[in-house]
TORKEPA-449751 format. One record per residue (C-alpha): x, y, z; residue in three letters. Coordinates in steps of 0.001 Angstrom, whole numbers, padded with zeros to 6 digits, always signed. Layout:
N
XYZala;...
This chain:
552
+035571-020001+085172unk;+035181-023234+083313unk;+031319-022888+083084unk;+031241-019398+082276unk;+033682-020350+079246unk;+031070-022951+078363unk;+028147-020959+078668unk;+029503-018334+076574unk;+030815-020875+073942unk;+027558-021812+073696unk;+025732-018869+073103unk;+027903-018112+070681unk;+027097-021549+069064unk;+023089-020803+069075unk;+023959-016942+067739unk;+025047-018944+064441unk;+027411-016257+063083unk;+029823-018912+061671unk;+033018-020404+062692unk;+034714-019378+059640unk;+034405-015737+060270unk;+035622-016003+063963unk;+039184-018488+062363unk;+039272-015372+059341unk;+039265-013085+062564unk;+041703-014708+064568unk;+044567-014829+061459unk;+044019-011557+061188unk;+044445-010869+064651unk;+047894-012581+065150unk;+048709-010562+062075unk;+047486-006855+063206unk;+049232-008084+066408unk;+052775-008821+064816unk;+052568-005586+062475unk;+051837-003758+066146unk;+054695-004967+067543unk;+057484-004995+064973unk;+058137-001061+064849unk;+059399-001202+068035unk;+062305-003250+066522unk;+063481-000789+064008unk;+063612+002114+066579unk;+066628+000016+068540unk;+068115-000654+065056unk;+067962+003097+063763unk;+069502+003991+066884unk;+072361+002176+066168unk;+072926+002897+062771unk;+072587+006475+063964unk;+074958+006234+066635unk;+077441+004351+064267unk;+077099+007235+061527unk;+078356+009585+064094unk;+080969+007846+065200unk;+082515+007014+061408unk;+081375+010770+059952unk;+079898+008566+057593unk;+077969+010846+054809unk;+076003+008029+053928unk;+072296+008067+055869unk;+070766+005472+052951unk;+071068+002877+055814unk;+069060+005245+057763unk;+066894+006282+055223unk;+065969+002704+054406unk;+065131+001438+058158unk;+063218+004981+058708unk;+060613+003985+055275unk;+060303+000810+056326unk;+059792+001480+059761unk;+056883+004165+058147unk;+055506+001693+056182unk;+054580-000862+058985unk;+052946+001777+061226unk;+050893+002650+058369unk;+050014-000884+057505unk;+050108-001147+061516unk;+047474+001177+061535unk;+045194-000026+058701unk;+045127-003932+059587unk;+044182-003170+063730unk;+041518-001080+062278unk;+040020-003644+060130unk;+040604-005889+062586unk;+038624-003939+064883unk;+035845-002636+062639unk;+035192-006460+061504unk;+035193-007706+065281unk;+032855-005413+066619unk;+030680-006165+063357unk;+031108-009833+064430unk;+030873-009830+068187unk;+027732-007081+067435unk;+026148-009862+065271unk;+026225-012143+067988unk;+024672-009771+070290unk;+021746-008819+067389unk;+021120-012381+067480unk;+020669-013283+071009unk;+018725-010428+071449unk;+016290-012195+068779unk;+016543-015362+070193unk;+015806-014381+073705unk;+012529-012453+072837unk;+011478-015211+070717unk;+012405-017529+073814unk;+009977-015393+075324unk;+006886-015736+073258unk;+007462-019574+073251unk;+008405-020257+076867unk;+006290-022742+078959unk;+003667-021038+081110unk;+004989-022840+084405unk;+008038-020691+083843unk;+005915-017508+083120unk;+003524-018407+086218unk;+006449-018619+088898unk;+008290-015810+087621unk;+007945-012184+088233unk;+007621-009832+084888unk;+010728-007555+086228unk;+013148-010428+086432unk;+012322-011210+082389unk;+012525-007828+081256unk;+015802-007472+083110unk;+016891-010956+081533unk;+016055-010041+078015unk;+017000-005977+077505unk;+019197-005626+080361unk;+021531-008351+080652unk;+021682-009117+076213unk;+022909-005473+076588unk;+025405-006575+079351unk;+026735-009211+076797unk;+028443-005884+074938unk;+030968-006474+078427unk;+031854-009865+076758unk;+031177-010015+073148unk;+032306-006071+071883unk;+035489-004399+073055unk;+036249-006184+075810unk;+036918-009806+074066unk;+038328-008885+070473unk;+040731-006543+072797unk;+041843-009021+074976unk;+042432-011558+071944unk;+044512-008839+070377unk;+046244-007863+074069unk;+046915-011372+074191unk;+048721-012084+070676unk;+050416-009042+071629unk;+052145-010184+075092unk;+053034-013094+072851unk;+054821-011371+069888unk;+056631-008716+072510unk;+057622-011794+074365unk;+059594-013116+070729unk;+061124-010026+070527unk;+062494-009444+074169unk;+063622-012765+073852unk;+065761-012255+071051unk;+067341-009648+072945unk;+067818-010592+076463unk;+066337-014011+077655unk;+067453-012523+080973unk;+064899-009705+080959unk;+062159-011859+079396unk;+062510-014066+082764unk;+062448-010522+085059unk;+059255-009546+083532unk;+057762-013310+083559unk;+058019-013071+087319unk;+055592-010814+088645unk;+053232-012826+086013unk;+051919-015228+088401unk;+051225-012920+091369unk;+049173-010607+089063unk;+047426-013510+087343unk;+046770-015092+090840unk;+045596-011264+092039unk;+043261-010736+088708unk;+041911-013812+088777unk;+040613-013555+092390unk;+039600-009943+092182unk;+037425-011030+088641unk;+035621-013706+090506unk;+034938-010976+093234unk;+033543-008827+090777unk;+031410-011161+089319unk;+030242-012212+092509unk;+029233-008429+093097unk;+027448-008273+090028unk;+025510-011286+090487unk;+024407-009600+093531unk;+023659-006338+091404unk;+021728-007786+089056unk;+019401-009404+091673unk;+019169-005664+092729unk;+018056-004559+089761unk;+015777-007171+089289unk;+013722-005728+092472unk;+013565-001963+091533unk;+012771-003120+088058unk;+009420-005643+089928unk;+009411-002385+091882unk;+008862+000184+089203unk;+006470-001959+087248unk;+003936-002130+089890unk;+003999+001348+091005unk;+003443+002208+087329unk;+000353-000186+087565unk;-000773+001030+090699unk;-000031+004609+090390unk;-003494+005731+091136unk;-003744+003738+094311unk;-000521+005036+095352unk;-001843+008710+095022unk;-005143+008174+096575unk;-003822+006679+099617unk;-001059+009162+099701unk;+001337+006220+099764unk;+004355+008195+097944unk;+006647+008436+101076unk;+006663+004259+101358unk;+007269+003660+098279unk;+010099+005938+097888unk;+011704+004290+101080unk;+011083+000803+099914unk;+012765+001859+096635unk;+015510+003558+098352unk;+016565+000346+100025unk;+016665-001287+096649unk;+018458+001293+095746unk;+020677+001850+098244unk;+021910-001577+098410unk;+022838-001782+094337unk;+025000+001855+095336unk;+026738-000145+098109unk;+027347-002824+095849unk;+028757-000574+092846unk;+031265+000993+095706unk;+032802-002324+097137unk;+033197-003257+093588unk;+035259+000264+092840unk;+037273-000322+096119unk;+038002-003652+095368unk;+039308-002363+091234unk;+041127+000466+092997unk;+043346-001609+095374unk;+044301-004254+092600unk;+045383-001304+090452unk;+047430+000063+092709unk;+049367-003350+093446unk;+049358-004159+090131unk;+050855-000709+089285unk;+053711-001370+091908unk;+054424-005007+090297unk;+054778-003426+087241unk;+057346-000775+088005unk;+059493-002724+089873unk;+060230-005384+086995unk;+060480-003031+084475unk;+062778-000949+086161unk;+065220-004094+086955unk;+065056-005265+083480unk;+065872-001584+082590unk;+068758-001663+085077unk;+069952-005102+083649unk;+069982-003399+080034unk;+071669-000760+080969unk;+074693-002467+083129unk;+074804-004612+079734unk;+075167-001376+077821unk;+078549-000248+079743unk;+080087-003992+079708unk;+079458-003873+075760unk;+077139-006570+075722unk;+074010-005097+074342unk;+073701-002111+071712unk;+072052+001269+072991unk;+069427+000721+070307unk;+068594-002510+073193unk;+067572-000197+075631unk;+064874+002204+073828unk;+063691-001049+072411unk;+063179-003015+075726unk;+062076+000008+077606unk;+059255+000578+074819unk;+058703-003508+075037unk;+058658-003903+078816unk;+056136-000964+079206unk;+053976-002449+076383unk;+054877-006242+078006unk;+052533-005404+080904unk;+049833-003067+079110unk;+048373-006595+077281unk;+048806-008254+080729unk;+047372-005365+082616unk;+044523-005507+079835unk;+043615-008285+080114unk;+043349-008454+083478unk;+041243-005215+083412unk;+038894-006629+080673unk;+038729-010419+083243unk;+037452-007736+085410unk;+034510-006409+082997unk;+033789-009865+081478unk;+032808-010773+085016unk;+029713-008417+084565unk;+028874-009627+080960unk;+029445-013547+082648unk;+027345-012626+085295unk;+024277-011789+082819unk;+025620-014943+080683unk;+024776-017015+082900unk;+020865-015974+083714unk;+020313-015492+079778unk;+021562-019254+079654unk;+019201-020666+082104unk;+016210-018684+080369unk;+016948-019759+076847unk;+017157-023838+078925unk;+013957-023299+080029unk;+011367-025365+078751unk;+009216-024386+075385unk;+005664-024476+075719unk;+003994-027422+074134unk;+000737-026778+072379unk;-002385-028260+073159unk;-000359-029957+075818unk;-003699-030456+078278unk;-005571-031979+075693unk;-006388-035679+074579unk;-008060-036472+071831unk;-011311-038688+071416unk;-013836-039192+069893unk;-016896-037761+072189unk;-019827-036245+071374unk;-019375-032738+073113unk;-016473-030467+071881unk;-014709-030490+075127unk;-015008-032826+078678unk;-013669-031761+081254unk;-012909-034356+083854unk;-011980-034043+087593unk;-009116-031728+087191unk;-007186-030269+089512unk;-005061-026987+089198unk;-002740-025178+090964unk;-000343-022295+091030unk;+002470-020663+093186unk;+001954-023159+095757unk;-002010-022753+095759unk;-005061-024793+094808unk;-006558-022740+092308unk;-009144-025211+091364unk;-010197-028147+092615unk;-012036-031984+091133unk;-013815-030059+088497unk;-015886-031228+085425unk;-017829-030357+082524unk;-019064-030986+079248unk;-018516-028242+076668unk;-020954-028268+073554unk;-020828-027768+070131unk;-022961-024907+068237unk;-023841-023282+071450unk;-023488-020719+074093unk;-021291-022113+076854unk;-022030-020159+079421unk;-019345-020417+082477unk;-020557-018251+085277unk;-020158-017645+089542unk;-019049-015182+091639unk;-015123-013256+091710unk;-013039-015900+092815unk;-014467-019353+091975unk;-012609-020177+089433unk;-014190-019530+085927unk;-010877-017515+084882unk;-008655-020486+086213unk;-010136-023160+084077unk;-010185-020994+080843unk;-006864-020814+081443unk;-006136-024561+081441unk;-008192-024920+078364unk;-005853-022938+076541unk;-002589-024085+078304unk;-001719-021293+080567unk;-002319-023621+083627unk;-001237-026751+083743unk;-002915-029968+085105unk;-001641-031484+088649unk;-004777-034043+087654unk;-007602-035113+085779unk;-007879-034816+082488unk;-009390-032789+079365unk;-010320-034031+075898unk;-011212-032415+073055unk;-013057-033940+070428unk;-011036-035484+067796unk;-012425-034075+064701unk;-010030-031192+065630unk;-006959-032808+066769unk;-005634-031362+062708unk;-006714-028045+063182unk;-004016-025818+062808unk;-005770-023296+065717unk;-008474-024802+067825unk;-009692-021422+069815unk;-009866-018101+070074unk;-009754-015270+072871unk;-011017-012592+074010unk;-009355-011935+077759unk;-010312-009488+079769unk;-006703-008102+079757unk;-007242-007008+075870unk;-003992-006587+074163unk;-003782-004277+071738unk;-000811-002949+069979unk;+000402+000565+068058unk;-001745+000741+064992unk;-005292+001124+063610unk;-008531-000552+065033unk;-008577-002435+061888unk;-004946-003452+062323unk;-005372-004640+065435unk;-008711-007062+064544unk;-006585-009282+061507unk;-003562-009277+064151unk;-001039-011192+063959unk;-001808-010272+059287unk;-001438-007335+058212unk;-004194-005339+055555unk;-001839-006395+052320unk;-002206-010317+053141unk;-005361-010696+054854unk;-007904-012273+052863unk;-010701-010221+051582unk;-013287-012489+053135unk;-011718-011691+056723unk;-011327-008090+056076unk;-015064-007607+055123unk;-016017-009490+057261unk;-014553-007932+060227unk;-015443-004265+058260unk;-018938-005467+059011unk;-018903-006674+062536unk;-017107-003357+063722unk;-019673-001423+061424unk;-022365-003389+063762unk;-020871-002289+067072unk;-020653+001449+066156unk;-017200+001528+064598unk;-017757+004088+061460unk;-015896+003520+057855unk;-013253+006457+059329unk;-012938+005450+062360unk;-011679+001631+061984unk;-008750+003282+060411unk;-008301+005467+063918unk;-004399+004603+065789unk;-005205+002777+068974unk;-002304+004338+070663unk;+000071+002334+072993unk;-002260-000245+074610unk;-005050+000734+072929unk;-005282+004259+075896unk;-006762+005739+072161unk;-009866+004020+072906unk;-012646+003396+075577unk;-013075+000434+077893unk;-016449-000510+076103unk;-014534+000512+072259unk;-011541-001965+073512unk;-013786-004984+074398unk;-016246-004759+071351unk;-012857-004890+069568unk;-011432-007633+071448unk;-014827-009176+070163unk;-014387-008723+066794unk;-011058-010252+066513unk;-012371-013209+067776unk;-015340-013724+065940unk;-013448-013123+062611unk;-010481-015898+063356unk;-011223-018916+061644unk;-011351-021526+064955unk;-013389-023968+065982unk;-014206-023058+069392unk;-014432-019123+070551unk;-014005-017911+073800unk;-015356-014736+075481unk;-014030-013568+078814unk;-016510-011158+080808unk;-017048-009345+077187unk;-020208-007927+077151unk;-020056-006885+080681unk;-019764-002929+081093unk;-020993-002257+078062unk;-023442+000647+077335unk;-027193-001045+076759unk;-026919-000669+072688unk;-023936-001946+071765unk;-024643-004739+074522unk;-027570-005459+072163unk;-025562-006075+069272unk;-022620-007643+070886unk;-025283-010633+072039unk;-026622-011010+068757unk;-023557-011041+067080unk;-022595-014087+069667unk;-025920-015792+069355unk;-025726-016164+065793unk;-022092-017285+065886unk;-023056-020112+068507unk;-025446-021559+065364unk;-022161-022568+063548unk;-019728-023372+066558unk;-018933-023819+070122unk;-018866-020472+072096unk;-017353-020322+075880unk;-018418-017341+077376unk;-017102-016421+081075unk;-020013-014268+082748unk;-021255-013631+086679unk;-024463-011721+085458unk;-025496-012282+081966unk;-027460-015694+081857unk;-030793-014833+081440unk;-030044-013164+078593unk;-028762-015729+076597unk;-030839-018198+077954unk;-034126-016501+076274unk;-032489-016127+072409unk;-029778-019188+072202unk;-029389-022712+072923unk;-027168-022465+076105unk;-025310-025123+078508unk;-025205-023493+081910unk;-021863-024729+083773unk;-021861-023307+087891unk;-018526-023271+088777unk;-019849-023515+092406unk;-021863-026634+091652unk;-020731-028230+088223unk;-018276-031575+089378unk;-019128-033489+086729unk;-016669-037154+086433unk;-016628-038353+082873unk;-016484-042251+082521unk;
């Protein structure tokens, strides 16, 4: 429980919403709380006024009339301060939430790519929207209403206290067994939801890949396995959601018992006090209003223990994500000063416990076609990836020329998984700039190049659509293309992008590449296209099957 206090301490602490706000919170809490509780205490004494006007046929009710205002006028302000007290701690606690929402995305797009590598796409997804929107368990209603339940059990405590210490001691009894019953029952539940969330987790992995492999699915007429594979997952969070209902209803029901019994001797002891003249009747509407309320905070609270455990749960996997190391750019690269733009030399690279590519060198050259070619499998996709920091190095080592060790962004991609997001072709080119702050020079420039691939004035403007389904394959890559042409980088590289293409726009995709390679280095990942470079350009061949170059 310790940790979990920690870990939420601390999130708080990186949500920056300001200490001052939570201290301005927690005055007005203790207030709202003592305002809550105070009415209760003018009921016993109007009682008794009332009872002592009846028995002195009294005419005068100012008495009466004076504890009945005043007992209106602090339910009213009652009323307004736990209201502003509310509204402002949801606003805060909701502010907290807003910001670690932020902070985890942005977690996200910095995140090292050994952490991205070994984890599956469902488990971040789940981390980021589901489990920031389990944090409402700890940060909304739940914890500003057990801070106010809380102050509460104190202030009715005061107040019994004053009347009978005797009672106060009755009702302090049962405390312990219900604490000692809540607290074990909360780490149950927790332990449950852990166990839930892992569930998720798999039908989340599940559902992404059957949307990605829908169409394989259908042809094979695999529909009946997948729906059993997702039933188990499925099944298994339903079991899980049960026991944890079985376990909440059996507490309850203890806890209810508890309750009842130390009420009802406190009541008793009241009213035996009542016929030996030592308490006022006016003692027992107040204590039976304060012992009924003297368990509501504690039951509370122990209720809300129980749904913090599902918030703490998701606390605790949002807190190991946002650990996680950044990524650090341009972390593969040294700096020297060599007469190629890149050498690579004798590295070595794995992933998820595989050998993806093994004691391999080149040399990469400036103002030319770099042409990176072999067959599906051997690699060429594996060592782009290193140069641009996706894969790390188990060995060996690459170094970049040093004449760009002060450039702000050394390459440029075009992957064969093109990303595109919702907005126009031309949008989508200048990404991440928008039209109102991209230079004029990069705008007309990239005008032309999509003018050159068949891209009309009209239809540059076009909506993509959500990943880009707006547009062909070929319209997608000659796009990809374009974006990368038109960023301002040193070295450009081209994954498999003039492959598929129709025989025209192939045409002017080359030349458009040729004459870039005149001005700076190109990498272009191809099984097929050689020759045709090799006849127009100035082109370094590098066989992945043969090239195992050692620098020295």
């Amino acid at each position: 429980m310790r940790e979990s206090i920690k870990k939420v301490t601390h999130l708080i602490k990186i949500a920056k919403v300001g200490r001052g706000k939570f201290f301005s919170l927690v005055v007005l809490a203790i207030i709202s709380s003592f305002l809550s509780i105070l009415p209760t205490s003018y009921l016993g004494k109007i009682s008794d006024q009332i009872l002592a006007h009846l028995k002195s046929n009294s005419d005068d009710l100012n008495i009466v009339l004076k504890l009945f205002i005043t007992y209106s006028i602090i339910i009213i302000l009652s009323t307004i301060v736990r209201n502003i007290f509310c509204y402002l701690s949801s606003k805060y606690f909701n502010k907290i939430i807003y910001n670690i929402r932020n902070i985890t995305y942005e977690k996200l797009l910095n995140i090292s790519y050994r952490y991205i590598n070994k984890s599956d796409k469902g488990n971040i997804i789940n981390t980021i929207y589901n489990n920031t929107a389990r944090l409402e368990a700890v940060f909304s209603t739940a914890l500003f209403t057990l801070i106010s339940d809380f102050l509460d059990l104190l202030w009715i405590s005061f107040f019994i206290s004053k009347i009978s210490i005797v009672v106060l001691v009755f009702l302090i009894v049962g405390l312990p067994i219900l604490i000692y019953m809540g607290y074990n029952s909360g780490e149950y539940q927790k332990e449950l939801y852990i166990n839930k969330i892992d569930k998720e987790k798999s039908m989340i992995n599940h559902i992404t890949q059957t949307f990605i492999n829908l169409d394989a699915i259908r042809t094979f007429f695999g529909q009946k396995k997948e729906t059993n594979d997702y039933d188990k997952y499925n099944h298994n969070y339903y079991f899980l959601s049960h026991k944890a209902d079985k376990g909440l209803s059996i507490f309850y029901i203890i806890e209810k018992t508890i309750r009842t019994i130390a009420i009802s001797i406190s009541l008793g002891y009241i009213a035996m006090g009542i016929l030996r003249n030592n308490f006022s009747f006016g003692s027992l509407l107040v204590v039976s209003m304060y012992t009924t309320r003297f368990y509501s905070p504690v039951t509370n609270i122990i209720r809300y223990y129980q749904m913090l455990q599902k918030g703490l749960a998701s606390v605790e996997d949002i807190d190991g994500f946002l650990k996680e190391d950044d990524v650090i750019r341009n972390n593969n690269f040294r700096f020297e000063n060599i007469e190629n733009s890149i050498c690579v030399d004798n590295i070595t690279i794995k992933g998820n416990d595989k050998t993806l590519l093994k004691d391999f060198g080149c040399k990469i050259r400036d103002k030319s076609i770099n042409i990176i070619y072999g067959q599906s499998g051997c690699g060429k996709t594996t060592l782009i990836k290193s140069l641009i920091g996706i894969y790390e190095l188990e060995q060996g080592k690459i170094i970049v020329n040093k004449r760009y060790e002060n450039t702000n962004k050394i390459y440029s991609y075009a992957s064969q998984d093109i990303f595109l997001f919702r907005g126009s072709i031309l949008e989508n080119i200048i990404y991440p700039k928008t039209v109102e702050i991209e230079t004029k020079e990069r705008l007309n420039k990239g005008r032309e190049l999509l003018g050159k691939l068949g891209f009309s004035d009209n239809k540059i403007y076009q909506q993509v659509g959500d990943g880009g389904k707006a547009l062909s394959g070929g319209e997608k890559k000659r796009l990809s293309l374009v974006r990368a042409i038109i960023s301002d980088t040193p070295i450009v590289i081209l994954d498999e992008i003039v492959s598929n293409l129709d025989k025209e726009n192939k045409e002017k995709a080359e030349n458009i590449i040729i004459k870039e390679s005149k001005k700076r280095c190109i990498i272009l990942i191809t099984h097929d296209e050689i020759y045709r470079f090799e006849e127009k350009a100035d082109c370094n061949i590098i066989d992945m099957e043969r090239s195992k170059e050692s620098i020295s």
